[in-house]
VOBA-1610 file (N, C-alpha, C; in pm, whole numbers, padded with zeros to 5 digits, always signed):
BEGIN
Unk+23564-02597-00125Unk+23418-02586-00118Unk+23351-02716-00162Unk+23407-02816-00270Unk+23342-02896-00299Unk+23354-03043-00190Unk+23489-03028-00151Unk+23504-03115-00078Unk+23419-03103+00079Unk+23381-02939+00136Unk+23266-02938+00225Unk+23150-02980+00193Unk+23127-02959+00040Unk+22963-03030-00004Unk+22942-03158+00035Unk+23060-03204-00024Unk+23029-03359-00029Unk+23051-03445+00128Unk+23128-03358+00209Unk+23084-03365+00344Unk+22950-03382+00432Unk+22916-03235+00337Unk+22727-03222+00451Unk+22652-03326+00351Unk+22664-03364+00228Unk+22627-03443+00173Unk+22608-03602+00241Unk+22708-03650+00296Unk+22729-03789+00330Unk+22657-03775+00477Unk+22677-03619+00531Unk+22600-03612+00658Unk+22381-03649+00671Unk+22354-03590+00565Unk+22269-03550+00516Unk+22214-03716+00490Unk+22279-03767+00438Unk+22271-03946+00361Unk+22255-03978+00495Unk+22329-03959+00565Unk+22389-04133+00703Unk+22272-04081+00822Unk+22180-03966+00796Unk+22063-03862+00922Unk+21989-03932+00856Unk+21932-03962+00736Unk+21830-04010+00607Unk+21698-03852+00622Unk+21808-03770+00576Unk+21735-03632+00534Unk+21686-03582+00400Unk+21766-03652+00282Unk+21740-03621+00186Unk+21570-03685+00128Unk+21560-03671+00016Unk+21442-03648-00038Unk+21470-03822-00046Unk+21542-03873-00065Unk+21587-03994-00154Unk+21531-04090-00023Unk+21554-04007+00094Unk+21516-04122+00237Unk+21364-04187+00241Unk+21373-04289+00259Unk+21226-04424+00275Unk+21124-04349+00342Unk+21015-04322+00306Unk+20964-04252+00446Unk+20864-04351+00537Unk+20919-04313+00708Unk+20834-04455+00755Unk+20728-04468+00730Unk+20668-04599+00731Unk+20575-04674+00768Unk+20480-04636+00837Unk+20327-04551+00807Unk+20223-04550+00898Unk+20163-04674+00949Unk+20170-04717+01084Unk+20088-04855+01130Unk+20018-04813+01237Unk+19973-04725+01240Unk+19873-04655+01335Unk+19742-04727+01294Unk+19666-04804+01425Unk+19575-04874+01363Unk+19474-04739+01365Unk+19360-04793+01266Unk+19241-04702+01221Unk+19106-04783+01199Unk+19001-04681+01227Unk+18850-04757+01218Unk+18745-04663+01153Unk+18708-04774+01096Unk+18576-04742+00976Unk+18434-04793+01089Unk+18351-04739+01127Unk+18261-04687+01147Unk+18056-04728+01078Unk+18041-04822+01134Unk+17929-04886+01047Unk+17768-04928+01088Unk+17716-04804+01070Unk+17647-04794+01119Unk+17466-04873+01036Unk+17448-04974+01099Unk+17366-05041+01060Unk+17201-04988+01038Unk+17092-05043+00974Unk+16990-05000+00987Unk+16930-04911+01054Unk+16878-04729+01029Unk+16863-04653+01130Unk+16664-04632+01132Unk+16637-04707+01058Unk+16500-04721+01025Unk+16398-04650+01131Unk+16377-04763+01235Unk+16332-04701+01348Unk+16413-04599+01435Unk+16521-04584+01457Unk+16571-04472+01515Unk+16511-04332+01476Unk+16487-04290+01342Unk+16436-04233+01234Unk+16274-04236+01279Unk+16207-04303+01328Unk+16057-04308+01324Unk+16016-04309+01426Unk+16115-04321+01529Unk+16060-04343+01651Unk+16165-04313+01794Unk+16266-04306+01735Unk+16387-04314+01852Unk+16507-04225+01807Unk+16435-04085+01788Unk+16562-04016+01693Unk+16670-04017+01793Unk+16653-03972+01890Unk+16770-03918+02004Unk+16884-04051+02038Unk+16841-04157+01943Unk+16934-04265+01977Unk+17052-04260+01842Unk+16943-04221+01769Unk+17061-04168+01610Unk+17114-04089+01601Unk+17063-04007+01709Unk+17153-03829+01715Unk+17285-03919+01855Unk+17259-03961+01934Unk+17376-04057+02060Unk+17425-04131+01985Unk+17405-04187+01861Unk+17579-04287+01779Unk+17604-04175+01697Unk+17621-04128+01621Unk+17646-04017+01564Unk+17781-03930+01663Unk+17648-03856+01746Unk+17760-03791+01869Unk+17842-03873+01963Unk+17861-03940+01999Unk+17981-04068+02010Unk+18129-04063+01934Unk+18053-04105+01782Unk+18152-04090+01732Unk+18220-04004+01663Unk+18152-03904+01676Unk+18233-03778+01670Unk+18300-03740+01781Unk+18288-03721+01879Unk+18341-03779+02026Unk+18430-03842+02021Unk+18454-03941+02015Unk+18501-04042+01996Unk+18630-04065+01907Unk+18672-04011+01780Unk+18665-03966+01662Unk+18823-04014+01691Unk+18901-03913+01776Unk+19012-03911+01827Unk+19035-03982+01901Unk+19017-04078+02018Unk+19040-04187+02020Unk+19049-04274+02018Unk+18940-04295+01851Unk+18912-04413+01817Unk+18966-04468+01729Unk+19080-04344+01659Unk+19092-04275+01522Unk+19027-04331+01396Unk+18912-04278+01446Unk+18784-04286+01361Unk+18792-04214+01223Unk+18827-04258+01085Unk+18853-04212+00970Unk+18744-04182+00865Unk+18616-04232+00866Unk+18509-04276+00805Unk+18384-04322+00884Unk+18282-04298+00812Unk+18130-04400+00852Unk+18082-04432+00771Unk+17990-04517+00766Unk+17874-04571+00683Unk+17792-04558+00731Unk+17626-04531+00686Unk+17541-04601+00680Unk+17476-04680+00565Unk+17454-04797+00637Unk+17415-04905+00540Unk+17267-04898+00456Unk+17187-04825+00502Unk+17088-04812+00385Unk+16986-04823+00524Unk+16839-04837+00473Unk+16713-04772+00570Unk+16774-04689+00653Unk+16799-04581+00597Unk+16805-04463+00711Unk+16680-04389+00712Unk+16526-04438+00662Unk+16377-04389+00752Unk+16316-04499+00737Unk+16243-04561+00798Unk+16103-04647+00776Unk+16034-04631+00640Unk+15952-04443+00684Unk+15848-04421+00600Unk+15915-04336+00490Unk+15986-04302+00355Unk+15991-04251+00291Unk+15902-04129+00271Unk+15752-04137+00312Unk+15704-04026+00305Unk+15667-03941+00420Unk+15709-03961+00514Unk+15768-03945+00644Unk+15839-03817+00700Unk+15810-03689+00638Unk+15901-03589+00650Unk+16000-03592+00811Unk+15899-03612+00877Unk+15970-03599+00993Unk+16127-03724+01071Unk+16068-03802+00987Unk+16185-03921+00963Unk+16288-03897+00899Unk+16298-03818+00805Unk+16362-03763+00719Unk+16497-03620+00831Unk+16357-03560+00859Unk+16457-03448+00948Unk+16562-03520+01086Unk+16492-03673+01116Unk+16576-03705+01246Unk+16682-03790+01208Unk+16649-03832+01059Unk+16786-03833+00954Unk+16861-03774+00961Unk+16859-03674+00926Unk+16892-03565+00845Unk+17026-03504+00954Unk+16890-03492+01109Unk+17023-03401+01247Unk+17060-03454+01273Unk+17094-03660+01253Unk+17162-03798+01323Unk+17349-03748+01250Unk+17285-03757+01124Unk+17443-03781+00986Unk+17461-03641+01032Unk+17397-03498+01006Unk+17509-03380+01044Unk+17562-03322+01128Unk+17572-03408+01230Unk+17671-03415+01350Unk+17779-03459+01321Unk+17780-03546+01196Unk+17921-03564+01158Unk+17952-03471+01062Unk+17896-03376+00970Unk+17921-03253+00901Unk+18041-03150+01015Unk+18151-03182+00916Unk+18260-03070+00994Unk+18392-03168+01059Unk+18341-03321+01095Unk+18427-03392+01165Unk+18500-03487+01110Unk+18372-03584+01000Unk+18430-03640+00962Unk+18380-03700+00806Unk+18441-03794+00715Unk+18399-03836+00574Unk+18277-03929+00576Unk+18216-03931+00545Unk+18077-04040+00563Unk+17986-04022+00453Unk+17920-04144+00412Unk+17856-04188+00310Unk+17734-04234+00352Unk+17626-04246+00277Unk+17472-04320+00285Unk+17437-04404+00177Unk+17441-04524+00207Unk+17356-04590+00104Unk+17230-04615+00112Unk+17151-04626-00017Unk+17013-04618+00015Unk+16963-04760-00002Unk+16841-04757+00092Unk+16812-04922+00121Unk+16657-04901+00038Unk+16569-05044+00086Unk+16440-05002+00024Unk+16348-04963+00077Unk+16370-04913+00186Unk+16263-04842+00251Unk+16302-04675+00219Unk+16413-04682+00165Unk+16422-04474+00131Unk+16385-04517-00004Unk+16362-04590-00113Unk+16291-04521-00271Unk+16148-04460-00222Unk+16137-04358-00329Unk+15989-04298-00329Unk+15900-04407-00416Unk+15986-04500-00501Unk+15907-04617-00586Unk+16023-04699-00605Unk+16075-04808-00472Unk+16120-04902-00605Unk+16152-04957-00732Unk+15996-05041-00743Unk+15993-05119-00862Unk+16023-05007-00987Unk+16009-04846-00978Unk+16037-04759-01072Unk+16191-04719-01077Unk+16261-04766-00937Unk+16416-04705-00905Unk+16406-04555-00864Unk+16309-04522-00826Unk+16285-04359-00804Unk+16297-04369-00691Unk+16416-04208-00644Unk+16463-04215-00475Unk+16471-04025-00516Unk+16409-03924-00535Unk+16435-03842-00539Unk+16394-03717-00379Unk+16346-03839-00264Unk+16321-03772-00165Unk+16471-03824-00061Unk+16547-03930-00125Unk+16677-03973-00058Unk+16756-03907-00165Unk+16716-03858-00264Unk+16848-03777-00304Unk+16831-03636-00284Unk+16746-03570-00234Unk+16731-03418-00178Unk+16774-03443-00080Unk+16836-03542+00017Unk+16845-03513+00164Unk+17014-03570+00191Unk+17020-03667+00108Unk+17141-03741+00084Unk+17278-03760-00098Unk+17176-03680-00143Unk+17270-03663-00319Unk+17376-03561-00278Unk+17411-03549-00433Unk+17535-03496-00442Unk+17538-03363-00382Unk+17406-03280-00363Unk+17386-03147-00333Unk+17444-03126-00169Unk+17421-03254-00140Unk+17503-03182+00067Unk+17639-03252+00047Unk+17669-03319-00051Unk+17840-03317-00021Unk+17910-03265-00098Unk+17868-03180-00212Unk+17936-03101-00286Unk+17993-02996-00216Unk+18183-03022-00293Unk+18259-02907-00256Unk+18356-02966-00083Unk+18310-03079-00045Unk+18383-03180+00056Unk+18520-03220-00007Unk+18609-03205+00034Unk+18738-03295-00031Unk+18744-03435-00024Unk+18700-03470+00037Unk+18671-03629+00041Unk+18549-03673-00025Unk+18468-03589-00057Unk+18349-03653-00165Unk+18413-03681-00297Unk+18386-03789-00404Unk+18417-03800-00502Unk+18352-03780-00576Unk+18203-03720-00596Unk+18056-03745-00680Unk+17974-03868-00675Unk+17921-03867-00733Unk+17780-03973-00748Unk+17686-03922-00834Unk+17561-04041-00854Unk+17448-04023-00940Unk+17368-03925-00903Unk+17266-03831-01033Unk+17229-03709-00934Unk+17139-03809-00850Unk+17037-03944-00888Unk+16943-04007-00777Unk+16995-04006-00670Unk+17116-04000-00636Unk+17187-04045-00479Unk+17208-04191-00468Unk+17163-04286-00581Unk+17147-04380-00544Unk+17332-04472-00495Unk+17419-04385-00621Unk+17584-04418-00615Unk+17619-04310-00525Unk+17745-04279-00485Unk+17851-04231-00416Unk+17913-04284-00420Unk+18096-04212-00382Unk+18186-04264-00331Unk+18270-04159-00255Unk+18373-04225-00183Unk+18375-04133-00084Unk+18564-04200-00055Unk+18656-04133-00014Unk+18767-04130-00008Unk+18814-04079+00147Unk+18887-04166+00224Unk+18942-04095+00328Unk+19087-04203+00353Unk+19164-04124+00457Unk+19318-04173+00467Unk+19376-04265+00568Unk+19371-04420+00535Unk+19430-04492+00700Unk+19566-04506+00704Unk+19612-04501+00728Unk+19788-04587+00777Unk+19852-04528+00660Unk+19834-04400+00622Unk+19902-04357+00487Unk+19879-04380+00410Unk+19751-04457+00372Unk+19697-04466+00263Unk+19597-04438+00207Unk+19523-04409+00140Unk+19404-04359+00038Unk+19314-04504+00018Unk+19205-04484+00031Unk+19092-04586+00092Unk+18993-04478-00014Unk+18921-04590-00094Unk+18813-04570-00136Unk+18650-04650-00084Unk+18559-04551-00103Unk+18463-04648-00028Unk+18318-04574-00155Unk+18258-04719-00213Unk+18173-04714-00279Unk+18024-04730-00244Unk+17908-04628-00262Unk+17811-04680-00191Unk+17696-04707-00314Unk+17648-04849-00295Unk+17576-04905-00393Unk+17440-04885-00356Unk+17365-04896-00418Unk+17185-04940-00445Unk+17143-05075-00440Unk+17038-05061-00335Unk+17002-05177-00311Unk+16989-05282-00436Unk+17014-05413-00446Unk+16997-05517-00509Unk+17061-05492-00669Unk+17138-05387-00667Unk+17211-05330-00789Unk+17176-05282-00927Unk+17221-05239-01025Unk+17094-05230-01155Unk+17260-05250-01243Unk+17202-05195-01318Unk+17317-05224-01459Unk+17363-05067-01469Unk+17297-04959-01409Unk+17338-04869-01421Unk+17408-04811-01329Unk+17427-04876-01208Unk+17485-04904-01063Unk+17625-04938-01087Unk+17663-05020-01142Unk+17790-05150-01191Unk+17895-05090-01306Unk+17781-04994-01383Unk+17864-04955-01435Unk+17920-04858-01446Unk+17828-04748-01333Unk+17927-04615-01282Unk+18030-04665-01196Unk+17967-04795-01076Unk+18105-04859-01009Unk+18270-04890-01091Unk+18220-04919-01175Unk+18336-04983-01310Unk+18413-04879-01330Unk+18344-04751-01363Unk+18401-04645-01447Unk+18480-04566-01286Unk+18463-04553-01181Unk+18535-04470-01053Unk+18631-04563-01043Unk+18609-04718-01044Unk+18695-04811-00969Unk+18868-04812-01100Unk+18788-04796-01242Unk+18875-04775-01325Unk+18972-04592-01351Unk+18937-04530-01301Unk+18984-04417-01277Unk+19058-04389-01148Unk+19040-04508-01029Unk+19127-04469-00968Unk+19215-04652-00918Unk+19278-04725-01021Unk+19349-04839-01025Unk+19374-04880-00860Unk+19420-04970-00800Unk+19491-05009-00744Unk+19417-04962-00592Unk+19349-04874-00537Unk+19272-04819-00449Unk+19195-04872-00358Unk+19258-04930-00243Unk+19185-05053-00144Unk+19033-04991-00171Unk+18920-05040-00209Unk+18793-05006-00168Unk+18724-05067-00115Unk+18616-05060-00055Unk+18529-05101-00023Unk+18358-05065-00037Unk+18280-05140-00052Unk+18114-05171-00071Unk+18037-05126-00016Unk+17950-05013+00036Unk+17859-05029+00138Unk+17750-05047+00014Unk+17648-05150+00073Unk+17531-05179+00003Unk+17432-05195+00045Unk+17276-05241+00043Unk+17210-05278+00162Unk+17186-05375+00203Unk+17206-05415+00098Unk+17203-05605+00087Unk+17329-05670+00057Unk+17340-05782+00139Unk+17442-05860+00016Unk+17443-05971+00138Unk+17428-06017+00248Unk+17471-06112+00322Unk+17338-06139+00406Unk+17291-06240+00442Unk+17202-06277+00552Unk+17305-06364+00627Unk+17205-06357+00770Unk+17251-06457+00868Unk+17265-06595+00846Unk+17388-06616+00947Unk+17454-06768+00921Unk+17573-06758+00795Unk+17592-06645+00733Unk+17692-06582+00635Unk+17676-06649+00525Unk+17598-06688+00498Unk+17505-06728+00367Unk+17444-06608+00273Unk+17519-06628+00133Unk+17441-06482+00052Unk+17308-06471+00049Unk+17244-06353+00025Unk+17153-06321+00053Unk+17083-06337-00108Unk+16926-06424-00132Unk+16875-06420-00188Unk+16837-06347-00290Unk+16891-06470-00420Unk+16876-06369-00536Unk+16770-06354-00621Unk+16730-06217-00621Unk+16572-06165-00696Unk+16541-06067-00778Unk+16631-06091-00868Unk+16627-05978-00953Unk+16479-05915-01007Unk+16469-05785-00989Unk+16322-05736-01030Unk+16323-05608-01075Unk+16222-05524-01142Unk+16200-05449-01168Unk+16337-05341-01165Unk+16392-05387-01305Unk+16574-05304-01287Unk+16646-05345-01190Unk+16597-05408-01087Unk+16738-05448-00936Unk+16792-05611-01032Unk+16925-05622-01075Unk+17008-05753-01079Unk+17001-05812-01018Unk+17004-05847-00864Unk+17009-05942-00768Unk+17139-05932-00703Unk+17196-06013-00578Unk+17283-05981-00512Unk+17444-06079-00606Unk+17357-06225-00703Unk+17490-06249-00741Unk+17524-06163-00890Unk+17430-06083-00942Unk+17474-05997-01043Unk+17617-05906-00962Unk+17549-05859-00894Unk+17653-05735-00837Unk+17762-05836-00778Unk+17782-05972-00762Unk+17888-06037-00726Unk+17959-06067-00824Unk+17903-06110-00887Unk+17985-06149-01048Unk+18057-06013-01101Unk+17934-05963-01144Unk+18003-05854-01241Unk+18055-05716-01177Unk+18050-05755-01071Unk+18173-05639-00959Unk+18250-05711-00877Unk+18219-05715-00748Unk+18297-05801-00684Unk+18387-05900-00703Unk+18377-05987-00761Unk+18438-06042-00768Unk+18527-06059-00903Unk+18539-05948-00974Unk+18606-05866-01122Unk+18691-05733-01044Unk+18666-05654-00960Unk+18736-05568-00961Unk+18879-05665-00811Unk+18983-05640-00817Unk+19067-05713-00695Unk+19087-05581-00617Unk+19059-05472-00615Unk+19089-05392-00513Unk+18942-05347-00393Unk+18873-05419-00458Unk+18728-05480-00348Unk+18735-05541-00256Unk+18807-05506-00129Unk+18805-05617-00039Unk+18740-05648+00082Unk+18616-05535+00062Unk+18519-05551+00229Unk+18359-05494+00199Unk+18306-05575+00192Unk+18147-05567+00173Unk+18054-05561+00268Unk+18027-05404+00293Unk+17879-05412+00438Unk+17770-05404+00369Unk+17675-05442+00473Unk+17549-05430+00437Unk+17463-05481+00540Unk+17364-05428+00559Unk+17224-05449+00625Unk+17117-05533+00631Unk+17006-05475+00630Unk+16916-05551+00541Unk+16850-05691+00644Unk+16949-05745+00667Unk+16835-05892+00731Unk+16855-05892+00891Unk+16746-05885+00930Unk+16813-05885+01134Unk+16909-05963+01167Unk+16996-05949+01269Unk+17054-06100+01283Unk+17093-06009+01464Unk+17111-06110+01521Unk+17145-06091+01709Unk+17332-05985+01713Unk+17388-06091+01579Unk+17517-06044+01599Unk+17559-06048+01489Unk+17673-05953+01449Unk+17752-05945+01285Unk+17761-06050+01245Unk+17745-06086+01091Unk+17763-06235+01044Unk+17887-06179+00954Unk+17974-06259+00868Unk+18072-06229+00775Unk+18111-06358+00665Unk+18150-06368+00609Unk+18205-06447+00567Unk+18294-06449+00414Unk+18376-06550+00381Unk+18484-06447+00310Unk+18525-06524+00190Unk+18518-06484+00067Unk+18500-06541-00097Unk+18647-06514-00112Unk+18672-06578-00229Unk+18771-06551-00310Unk+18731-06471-00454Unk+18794-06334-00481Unk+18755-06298-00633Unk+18802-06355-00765Unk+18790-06309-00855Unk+18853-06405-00961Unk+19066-06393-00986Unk+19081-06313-00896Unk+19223-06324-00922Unk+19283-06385-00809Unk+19153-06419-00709Unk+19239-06562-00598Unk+19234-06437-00448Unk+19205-06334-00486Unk+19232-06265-00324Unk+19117-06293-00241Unk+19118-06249-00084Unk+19028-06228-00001Unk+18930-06129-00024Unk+18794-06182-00011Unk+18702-06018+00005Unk+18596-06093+00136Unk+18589-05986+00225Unk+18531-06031+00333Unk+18396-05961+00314Unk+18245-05993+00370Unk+18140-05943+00371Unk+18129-05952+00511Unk+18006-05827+00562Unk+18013-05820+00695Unk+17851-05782+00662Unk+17779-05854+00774Unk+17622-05770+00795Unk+17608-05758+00941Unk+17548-05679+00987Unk+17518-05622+01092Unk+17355-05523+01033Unk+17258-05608+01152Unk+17104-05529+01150Unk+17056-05573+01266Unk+17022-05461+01389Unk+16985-05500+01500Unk+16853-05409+01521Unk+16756-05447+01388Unk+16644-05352+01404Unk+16548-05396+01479Unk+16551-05537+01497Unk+16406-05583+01544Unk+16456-05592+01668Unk+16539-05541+01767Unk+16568-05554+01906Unk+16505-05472+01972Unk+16509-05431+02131Unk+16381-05326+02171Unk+16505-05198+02120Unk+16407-05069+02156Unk+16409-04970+02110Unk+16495-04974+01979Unk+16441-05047+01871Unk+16456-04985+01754Unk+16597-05050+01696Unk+16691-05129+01808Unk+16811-05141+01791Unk+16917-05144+01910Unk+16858-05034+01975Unk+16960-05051+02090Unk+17094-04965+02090Unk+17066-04893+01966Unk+17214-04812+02018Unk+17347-04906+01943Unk+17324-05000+01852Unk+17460-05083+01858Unk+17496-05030+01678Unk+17662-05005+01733Unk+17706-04974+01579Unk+17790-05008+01590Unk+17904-05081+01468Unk+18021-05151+01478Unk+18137-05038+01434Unk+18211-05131+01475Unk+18375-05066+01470Unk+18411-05125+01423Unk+18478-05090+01297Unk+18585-05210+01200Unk+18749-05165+01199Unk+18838-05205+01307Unk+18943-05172+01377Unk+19088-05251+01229Unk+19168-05138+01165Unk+19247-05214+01077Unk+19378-05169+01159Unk+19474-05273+01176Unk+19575-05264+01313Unk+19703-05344+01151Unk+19769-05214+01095Unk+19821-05273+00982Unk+19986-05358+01055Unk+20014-05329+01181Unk+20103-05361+01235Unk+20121-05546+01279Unk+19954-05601+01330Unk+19946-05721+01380Unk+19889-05799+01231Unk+19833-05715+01125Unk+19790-05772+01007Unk+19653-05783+01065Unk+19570-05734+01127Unk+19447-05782+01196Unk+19318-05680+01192Unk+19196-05703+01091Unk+19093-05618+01151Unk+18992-05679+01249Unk+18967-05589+01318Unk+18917-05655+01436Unk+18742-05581+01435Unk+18682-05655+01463Unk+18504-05591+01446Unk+18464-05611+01574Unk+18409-05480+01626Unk+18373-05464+01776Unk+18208-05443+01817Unk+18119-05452+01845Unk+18007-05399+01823Unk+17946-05344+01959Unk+17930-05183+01952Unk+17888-05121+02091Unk+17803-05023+02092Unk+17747-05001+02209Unk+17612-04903+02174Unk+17635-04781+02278Unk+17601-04692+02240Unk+17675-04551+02311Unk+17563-04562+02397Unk+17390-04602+02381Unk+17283-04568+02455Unk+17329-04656+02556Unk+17370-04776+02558Unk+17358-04876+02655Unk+17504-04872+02730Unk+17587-04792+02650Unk+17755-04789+02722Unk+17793-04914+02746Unk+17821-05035+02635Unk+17841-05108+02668Unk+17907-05171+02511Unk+17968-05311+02489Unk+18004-05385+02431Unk+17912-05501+02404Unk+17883-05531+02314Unk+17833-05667+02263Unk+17877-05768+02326Unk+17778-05844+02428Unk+17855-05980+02493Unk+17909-06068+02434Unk+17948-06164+02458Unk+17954-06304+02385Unk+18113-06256+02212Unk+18117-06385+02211Unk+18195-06410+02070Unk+18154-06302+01961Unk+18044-06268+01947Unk+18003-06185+01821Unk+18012-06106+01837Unk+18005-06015+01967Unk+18071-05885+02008Unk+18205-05857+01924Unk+18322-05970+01935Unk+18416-05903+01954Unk+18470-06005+01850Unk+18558-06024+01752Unk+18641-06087+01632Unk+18709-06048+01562Unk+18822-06127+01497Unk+18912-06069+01384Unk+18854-06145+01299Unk+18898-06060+01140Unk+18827-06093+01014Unk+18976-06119+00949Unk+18999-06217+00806Unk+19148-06205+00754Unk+19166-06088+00727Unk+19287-06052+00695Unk+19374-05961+00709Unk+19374-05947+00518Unk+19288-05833+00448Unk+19311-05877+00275Unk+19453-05827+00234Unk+19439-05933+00109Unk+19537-05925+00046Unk+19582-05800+00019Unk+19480-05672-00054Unk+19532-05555-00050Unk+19564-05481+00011Unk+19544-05505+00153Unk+19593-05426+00243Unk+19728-05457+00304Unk+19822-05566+00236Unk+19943-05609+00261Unk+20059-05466+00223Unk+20046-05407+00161Unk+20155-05297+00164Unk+20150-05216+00265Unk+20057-05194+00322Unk+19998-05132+00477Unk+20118-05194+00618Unk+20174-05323+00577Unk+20214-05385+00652Unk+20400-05336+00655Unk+20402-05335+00767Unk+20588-05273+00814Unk+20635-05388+00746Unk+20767-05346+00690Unk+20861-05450+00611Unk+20921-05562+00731Unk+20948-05701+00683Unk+21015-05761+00813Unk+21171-05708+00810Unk+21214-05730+00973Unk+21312-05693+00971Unk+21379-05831+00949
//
């Protein structure tokens, strides 16, 4: 009998069945979902926010669409009820499909210069994603979130900040980013990059730090930070450009805002394509209204490949 064990045993070894076996490599590429300024869509052009939305839920599966963002102004008018509701039916089209986050820009506070957003946190706080498995919590303002979903076998964190940052922003960031170590994350914020990939102007005011507070004392301190969106300044086509943090890795920033184009935008939301096989994310930018691709070079690019996302990568043979 023992000598049959150790038979199905060696069988069991040389199949790689046991528990002890490597398990492969997910390199299934995957895309994060980024949906830029919905301001006017919201005030004037809902049915174009409800068509990216339904797209990519649509879409979802063969895009293998894992996540979304929105980057912040998701209404014009804050007091705007009805901006609010074409909010409101754009994002819960993805309710049921898929993980998605809102950051709030400065056109959703009810007061700024006070930090008061309690009409973006009735519509967007913790109260509509509570009880989600992929929600992680947030501030009751709405102003934080974070949000968790799965690429290439791995666990992806995604943090959503307040415009121009505060001290009370940085340091709930600190306290999630320290509770969960090692955790590729990423930024959505509303600010952080203008066109020509030049940082975006720093103005600290009324409680907001400015954009190099939140660089210093996040970004470029935490190393599992490696992709920063954000909104905020028009530009024709995605701008990016890519820092080193203080322990020497890559962190790439990406902006995309196509508000001042006709209707409101145009329908254009990016695709941030991570292909852990070629080492390559690739940023696509397309508009479901117009059925089409972004012409030209800015349409279509690879960004480096970060450092943390190197275990993602198949072993060489």
């Amino acid at each position: 009998m023992m000598r049959m064990n150790r038979i199905v045993l060696a069988m069991l070894l040389a199949a790689g069945l046991t528990s002890c076996a490597a398990p492969p490599v997910d390199t299934k590429p995957f895309t994060v979902v980024m949906l830029p300024d919905t301001q006017y869509y919201s005030a004037k052009f809902p049915a174009t926010f409800a068509a990216q939305t339904r797209w990519v839920r649509e879409n979802a599966g063969k895009e293998n669409i894992v996540f979304v963002t929105q980057v912040g102004d998701i209404v014009d008018n804050v007091k705007a009820p009805e901006q609010w509701q074409a909010a409101d039916a754009g994002m819960s089209l993805l309710d049921g499909a898929l993980p998605y986050g809102v950051a709030i820009g400065n056109h959703d506070y009810d007061d700024l210069d006070k930090q008061a957003s309690p009409t973006f946190a009735s519509h967007f706080g913790p109260k509509r994603f509570a009880g989600r498995s992929w929600y992680g919590g947030g501030t009751e303002d709405g102003q934080c979130s974070v949000q968790f979903f799965q690429g290439a076998g791995r666990r992806f964190m995604v943090l959503h900040l307040p415009f121009e940052g505060s001290e009370k922003a940085l340091a709930w960031a600190r306290e999630i980013i320290a509770k969960n170590p090692g955790v590729p994350t990423i930024v959505s914020t509303h600010c952080y990059l203008c066109p020509g990939g030049t940082p975006f102007p720093d103005n600290p005011a009324a409680g907001r730090l400015g954009i190099k507070a939140v660089k210093d004392k996040l970004i470029d301190k935490c190393p599992q930070i490696f992709l920063v969106l954000s909104g905020h300044c028009p530009a024709e086509k995605p701008e990016h450009r890519m820092d080193a943090n203080a322990a020497g890795g890559k962190v790439v920033s990406l902006l995309a805002d196509y508000q001042f184009l006709p209707d409101g935008g145009q329908g254009w939301l990016v695709l941030l394509t991570f292909d852990p096989a070629k080492e390559a994310l690739t940023v696509r930018t397309y508009s479901p209204t117009l059925n089409k691709d972004l012409p030209g070079p800015g349409g279509l690019f690879t960004l480096p490949w970060p450092d943390s996302l190197k275990a993602l990568a198949p072993a060489a043979s």
